[in-house]
VOBA-1610 file (N, C-alpha, C; in pm, whole numbers, padded with zeros to 5 digits, always signed):
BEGIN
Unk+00085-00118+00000Unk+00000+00000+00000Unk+00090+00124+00000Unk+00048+00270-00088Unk+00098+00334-00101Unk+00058+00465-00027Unk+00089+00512+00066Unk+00083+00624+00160Unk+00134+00767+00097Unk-00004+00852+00052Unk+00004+00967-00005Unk-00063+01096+00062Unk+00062+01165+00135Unk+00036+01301+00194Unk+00039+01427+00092Unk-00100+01496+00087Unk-00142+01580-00020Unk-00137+01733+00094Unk-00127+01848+00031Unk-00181+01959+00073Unk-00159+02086-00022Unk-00208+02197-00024Unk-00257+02233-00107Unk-00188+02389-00029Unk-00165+02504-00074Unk-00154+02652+00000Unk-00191+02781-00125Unk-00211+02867-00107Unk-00213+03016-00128Unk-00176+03089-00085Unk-00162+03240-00150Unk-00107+03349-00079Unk-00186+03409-00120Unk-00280+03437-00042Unk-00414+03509-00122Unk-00509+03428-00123Unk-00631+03460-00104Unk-00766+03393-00175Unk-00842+03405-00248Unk-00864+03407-00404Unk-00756+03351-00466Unk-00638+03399-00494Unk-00500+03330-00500Unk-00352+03403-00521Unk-00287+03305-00558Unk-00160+03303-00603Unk-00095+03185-00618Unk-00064+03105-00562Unk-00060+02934-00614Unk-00082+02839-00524Unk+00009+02761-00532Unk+00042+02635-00459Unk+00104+02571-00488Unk+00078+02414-00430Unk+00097+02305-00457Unk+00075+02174-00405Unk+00233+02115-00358Unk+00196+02018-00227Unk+00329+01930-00185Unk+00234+01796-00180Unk+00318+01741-00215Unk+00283+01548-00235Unk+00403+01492-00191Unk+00367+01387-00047Unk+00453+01295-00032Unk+00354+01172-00027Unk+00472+01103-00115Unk+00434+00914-00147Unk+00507+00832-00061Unk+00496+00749-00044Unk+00591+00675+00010Unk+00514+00528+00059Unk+00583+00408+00049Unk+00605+00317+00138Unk+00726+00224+00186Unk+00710+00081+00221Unk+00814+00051+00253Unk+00953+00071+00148Unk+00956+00101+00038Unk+01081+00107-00040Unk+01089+00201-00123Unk+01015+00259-00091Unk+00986+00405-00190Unk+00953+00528-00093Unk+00991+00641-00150Unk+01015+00780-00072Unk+00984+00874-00208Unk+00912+00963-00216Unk+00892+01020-00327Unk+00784+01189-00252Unk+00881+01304-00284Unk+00823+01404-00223Unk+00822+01523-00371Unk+00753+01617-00406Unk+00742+01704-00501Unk+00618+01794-00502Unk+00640+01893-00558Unk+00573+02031-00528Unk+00569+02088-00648Unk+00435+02146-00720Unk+00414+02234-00810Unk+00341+02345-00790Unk+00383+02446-00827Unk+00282+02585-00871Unk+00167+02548-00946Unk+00026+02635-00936Unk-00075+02556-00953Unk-00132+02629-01018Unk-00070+02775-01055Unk-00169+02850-01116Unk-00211+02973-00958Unk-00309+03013-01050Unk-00406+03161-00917Unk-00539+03035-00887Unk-00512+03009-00772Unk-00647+02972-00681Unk-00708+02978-00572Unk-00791+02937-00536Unk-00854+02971-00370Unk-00820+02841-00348Unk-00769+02872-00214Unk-00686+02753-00101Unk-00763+02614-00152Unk-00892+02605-00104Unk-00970+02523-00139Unk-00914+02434-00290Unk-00948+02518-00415Unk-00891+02506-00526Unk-00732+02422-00544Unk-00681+02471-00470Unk-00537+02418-00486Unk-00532+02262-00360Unk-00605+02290-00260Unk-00618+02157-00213Unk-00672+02000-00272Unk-00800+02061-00375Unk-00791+01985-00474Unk-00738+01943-00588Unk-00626+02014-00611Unk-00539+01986-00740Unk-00427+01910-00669Unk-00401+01954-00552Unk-00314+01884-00483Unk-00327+01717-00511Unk-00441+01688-00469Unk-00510+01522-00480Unk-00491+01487-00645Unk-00515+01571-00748Unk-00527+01530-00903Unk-00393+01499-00948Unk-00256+01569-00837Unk-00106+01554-00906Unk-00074+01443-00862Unk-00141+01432-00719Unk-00043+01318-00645Unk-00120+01195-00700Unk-00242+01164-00775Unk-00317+01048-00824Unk-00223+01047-00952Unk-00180+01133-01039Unk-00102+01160-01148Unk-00003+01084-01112Unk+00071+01131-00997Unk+00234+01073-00984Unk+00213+00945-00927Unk+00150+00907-00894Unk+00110+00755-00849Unk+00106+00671-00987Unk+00017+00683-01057Unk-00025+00621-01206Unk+00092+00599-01289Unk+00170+00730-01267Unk+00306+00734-01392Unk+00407+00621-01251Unk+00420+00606-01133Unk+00504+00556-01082Unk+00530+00460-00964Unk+00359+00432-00957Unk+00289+00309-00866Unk+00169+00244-00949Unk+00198+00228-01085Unk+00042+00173-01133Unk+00007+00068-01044Unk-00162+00031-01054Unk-00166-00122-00961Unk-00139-00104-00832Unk-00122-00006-00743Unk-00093+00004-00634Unk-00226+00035-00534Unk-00260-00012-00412Unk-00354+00047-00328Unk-00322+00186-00315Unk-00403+00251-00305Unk-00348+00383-00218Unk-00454+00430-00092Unk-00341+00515-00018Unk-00407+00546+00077Unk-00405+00716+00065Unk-00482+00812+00061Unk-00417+00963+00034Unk-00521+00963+00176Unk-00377+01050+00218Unk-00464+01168+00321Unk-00444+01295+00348Unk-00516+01428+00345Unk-00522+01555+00355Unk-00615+01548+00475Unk-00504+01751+00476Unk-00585+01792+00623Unk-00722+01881+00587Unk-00747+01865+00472Unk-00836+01938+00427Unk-00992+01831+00414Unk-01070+01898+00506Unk-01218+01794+00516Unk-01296+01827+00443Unk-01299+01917+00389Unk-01387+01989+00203Unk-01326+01855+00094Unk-01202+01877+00097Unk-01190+01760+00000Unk-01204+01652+00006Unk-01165+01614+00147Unk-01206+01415+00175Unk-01318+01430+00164Unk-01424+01501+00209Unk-01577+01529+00217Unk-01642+01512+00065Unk-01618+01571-00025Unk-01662+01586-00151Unk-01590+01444-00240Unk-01467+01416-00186Unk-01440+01276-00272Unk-01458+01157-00241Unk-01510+01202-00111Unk-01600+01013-00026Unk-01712+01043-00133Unk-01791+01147-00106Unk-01905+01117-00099Unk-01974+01146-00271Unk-01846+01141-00363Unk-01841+01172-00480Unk-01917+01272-00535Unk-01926+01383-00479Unk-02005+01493-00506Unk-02008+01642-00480Unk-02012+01764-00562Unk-02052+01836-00477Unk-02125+01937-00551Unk-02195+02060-00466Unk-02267+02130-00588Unk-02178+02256-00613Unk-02077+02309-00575Unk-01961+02428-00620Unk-01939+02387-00753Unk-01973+02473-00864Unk-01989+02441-00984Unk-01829+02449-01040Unk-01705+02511-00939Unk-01591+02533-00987Unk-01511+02402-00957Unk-01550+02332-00851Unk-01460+02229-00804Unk-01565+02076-00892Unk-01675+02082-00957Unk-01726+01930-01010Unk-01634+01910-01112Unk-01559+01982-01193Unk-01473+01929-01302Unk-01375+01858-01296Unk-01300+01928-01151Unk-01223+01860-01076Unk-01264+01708-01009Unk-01349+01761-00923Unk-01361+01661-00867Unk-01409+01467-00998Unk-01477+01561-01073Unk-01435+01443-01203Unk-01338+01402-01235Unk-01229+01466-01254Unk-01139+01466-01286Unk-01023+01335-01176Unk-01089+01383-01052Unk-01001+01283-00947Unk-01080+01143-00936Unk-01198+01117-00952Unk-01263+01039-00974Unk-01221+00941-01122Unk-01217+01002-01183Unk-01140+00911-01297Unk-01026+00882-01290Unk-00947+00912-01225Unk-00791+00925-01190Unk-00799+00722-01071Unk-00895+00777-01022Unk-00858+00690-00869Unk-00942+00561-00908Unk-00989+00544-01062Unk-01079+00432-01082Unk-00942+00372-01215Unk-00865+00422-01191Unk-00768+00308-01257Unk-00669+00274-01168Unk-00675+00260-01033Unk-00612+00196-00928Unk-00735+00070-00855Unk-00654-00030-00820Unk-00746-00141-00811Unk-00782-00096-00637Unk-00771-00009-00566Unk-00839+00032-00448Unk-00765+00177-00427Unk-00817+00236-00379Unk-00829+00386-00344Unk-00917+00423-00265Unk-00839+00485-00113Unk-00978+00564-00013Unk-00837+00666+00031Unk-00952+00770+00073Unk-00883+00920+00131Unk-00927+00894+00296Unk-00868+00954+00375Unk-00886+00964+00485Unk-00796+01134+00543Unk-00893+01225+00610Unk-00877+01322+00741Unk-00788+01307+00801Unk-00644+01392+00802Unk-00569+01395+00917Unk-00547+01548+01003Unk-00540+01577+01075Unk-00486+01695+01130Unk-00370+01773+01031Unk-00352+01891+01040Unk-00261+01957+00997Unk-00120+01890+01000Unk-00092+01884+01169Unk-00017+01872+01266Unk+00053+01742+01173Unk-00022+01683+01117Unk+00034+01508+01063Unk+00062+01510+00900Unk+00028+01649+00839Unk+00070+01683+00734Unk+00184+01828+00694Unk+00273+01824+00791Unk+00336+01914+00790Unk+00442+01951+00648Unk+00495+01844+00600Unk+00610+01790+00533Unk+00518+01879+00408Unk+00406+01789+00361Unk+00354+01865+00209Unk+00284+01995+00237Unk+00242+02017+00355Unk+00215+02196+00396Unk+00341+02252+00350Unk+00464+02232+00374Unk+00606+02300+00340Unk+00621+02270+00232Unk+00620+02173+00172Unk+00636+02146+00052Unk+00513+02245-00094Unk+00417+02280-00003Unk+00304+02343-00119Unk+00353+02500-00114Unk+00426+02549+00006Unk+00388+02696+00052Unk+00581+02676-00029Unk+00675+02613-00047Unk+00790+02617-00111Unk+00806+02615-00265Unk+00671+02599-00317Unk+00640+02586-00444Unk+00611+02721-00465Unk+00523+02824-00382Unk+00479+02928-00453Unk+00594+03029-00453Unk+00719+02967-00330Unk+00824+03081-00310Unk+00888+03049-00451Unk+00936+02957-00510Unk+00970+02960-00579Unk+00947+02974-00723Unk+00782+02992-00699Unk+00712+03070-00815Unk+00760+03228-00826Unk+00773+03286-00694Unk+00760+03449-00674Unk+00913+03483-00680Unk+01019+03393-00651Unk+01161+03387-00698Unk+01140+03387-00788Unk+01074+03363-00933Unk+01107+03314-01061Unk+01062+03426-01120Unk+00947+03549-01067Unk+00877+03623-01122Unk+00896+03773-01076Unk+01043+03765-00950Unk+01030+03916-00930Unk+01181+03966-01005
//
């Protein structure tokens, strides 16, 4: 099983964003961070989940996964495969098709506190967006 810490940041609501993804299990270690574009926190918490289902596929096909964020909007809307925010259903399609070519996939709620690593990892992505742009 593959253990995937997602989180998502802004500077601004909406402002530029950025995602941190750590993978990992027993023999694998895999951490990375992208700029996401201008979004609301929210927004980028869910893209967060669409990269790290991405980097799984290109480099765990066939793998269980386990993703967990500290964000309960998104575990909330991708348990329960739904939501009515007309900005996040494309997305949230989008992760839904992603997580139906893995032979099991569930998200689970953690505290902040237990996602620290890709909190640093999302808010190090936008510095180095604003390094690149001043």
């Amino acid at each position: 099983m593959i253990e995937v810490y997602v989180d998502g940041a802004s500077s601004g609501n909406p402002g530029p964003s950025g995602v941190g993804i750590i993978i990992k299990n027993k023999q694998h270690y895999l951490s990375q961070n992208f700029y996401v574009g201008i979004l609301s926190n929210h927004e980028a918490e869910i893209h967060a989940v669409i990269k790290a289902l991405q980097l799984c596929k290109d480099n765990f096909p066939d793998q269980i996964l386990s993703i967990r964020s500290d964000s309960k909007l998104v575990v909330d809307i991708i348990e329960r495969e739904h939501t009515k925010n007309k900005t996040y259903q494309p997305l949230l399609q989008e992760i839904l098709a992603e997580i139906e070519t893995f032979p099991h996939c569930f998200i689970k709620w953690i505290p902040s506190t237990q996602n620290k690593k890709a909190d640093r990892l999302a808010r190090e992505a936008i510095l180095q967006w604003k390094n690149t742009t001043t």
